[in-house]
C-alpha positions as CSV (number, residue, x, y, z in Angstrom):
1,X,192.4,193.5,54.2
2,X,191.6,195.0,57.1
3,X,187.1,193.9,58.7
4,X,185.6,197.0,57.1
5,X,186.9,195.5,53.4
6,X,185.9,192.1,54.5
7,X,182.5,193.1,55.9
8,X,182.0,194.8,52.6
9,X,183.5,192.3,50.4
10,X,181.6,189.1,52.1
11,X,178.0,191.7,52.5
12,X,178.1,191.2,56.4
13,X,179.0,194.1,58.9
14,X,182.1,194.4,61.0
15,X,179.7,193.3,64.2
16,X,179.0,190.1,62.5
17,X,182.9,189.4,62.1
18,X,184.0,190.0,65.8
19,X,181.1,187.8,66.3
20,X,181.8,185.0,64.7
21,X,185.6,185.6,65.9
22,X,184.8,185.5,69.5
23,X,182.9,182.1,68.6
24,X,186.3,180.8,67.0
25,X,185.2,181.0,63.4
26,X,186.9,183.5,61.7
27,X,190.5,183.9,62.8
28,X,191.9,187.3,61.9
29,X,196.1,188.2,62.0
30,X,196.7,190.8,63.7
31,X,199.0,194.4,62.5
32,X,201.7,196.1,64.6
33,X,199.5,198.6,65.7
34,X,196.5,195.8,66.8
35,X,194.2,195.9,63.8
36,X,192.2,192.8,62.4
37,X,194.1,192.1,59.5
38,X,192.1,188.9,57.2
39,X,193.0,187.5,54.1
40,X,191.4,186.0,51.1
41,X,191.2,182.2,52.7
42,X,189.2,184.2,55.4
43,X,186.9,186.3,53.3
44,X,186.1,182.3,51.9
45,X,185.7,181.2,55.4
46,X,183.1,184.5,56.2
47,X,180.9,183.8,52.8
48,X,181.0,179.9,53.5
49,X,179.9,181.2,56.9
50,X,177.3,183.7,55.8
51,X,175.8,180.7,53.2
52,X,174.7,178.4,56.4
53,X,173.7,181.0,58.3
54,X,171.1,181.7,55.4
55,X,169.6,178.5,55.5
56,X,169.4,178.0,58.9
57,X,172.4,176.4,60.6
58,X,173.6,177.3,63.8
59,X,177.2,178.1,65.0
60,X,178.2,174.8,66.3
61,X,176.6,173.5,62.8
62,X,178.9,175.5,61.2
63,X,181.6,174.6,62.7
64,X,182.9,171.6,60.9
65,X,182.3,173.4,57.8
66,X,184.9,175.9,58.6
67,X,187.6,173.6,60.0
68,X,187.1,171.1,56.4
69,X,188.1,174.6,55.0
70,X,190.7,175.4,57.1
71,X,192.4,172.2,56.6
72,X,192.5,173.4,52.7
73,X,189.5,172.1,51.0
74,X,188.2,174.1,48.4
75,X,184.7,172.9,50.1
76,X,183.3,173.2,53.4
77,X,181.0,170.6,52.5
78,X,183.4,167.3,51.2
79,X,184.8,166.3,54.5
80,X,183.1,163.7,56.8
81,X,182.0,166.2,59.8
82,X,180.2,168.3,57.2
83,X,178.6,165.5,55.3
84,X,176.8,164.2,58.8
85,X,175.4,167.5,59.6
86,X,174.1,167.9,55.9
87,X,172.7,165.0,56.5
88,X,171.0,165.5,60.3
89,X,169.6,169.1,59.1
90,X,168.1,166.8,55.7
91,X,166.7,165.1,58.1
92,X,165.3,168.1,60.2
93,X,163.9,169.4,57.1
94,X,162.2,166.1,56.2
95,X,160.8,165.7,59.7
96,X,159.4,169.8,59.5
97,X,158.1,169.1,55.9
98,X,156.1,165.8,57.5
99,X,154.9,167.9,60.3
100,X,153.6,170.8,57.9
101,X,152.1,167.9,55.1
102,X,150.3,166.5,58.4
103,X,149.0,170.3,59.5
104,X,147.9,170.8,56.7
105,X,145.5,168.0,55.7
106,X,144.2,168.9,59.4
107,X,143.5,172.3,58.0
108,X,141.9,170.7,55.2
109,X,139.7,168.9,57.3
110,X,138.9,171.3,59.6
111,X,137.9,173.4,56.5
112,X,135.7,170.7,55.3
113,X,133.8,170.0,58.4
114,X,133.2,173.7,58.6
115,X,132.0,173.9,55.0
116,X,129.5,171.1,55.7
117,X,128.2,172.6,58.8
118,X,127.7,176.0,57.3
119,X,125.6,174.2,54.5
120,X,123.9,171.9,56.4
121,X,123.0,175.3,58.7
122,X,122.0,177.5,55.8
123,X,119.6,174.5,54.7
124,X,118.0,174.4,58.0
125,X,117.4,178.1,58.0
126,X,115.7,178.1,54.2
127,X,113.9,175.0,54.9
128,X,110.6,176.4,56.3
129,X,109.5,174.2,59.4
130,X,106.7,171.9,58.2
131,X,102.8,172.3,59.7
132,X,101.5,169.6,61.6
């Protein structure tokens, strides 16, 4: 098939192909007359591709990914390489999730203290002062 089928076929564009080509992901033959010509192991490769990209690997994360494909797993994600990056960006997540549980019990707080403030204010504006 020649990129505009793939593009179409994987739900990318042809600018996103000759991207990730010139990073050494995709890996397209080549007609007579020059043309990209991919096949169906590549239009695997592109949506295996496409799947990481959507939930935020990089490039170089990628990377093993593809080659555990290339060397004829059904999976990106069985072989060894792709298992530890799994795990790393697992770990990234956890680490972000932490971070956000801990901003927003800060928020919390900050709320609060600005709750009882505003009530302790609106008190002392009711309250009319005493008379000596």
């Amino acid at each position: 098939m020649l990129i505009g089928e793939l593009a179409e076929r994987a739900g990318t564009s042809t600018r996103a192909l000759r991207y990730y080509e010139t990073h050494g992901l995709v890996r397209p033959a080549r007609s007579a007359n020059g043309y990209r010509v991919y096949d169906e192991a590549e239009l695997h490769v592109v949506r295996e591709i496409r799947s990481l990209l959507a939930v935020g690997f990089g490039l170089d994360d990628i990377r093993p990914f593809v080659a555990c494909l290339r060397a004829g797993n059904a999976s990106g994600h069985v072989c060894p390489d792709s298992v530890a990056v799994l795990r790393r960006k697992l770990a990234e997540v956890d680490a972000g999730i932490a971070r956000l549980h801990t901003v927003r019990q800060e928020l919390r707080d900050q709320l609060a203290h600005a709750r009882k403030q505003r009530e302790e204010t609106c008190l002392r504006l009711r309250t009319p002062p005493s008379s000596p």
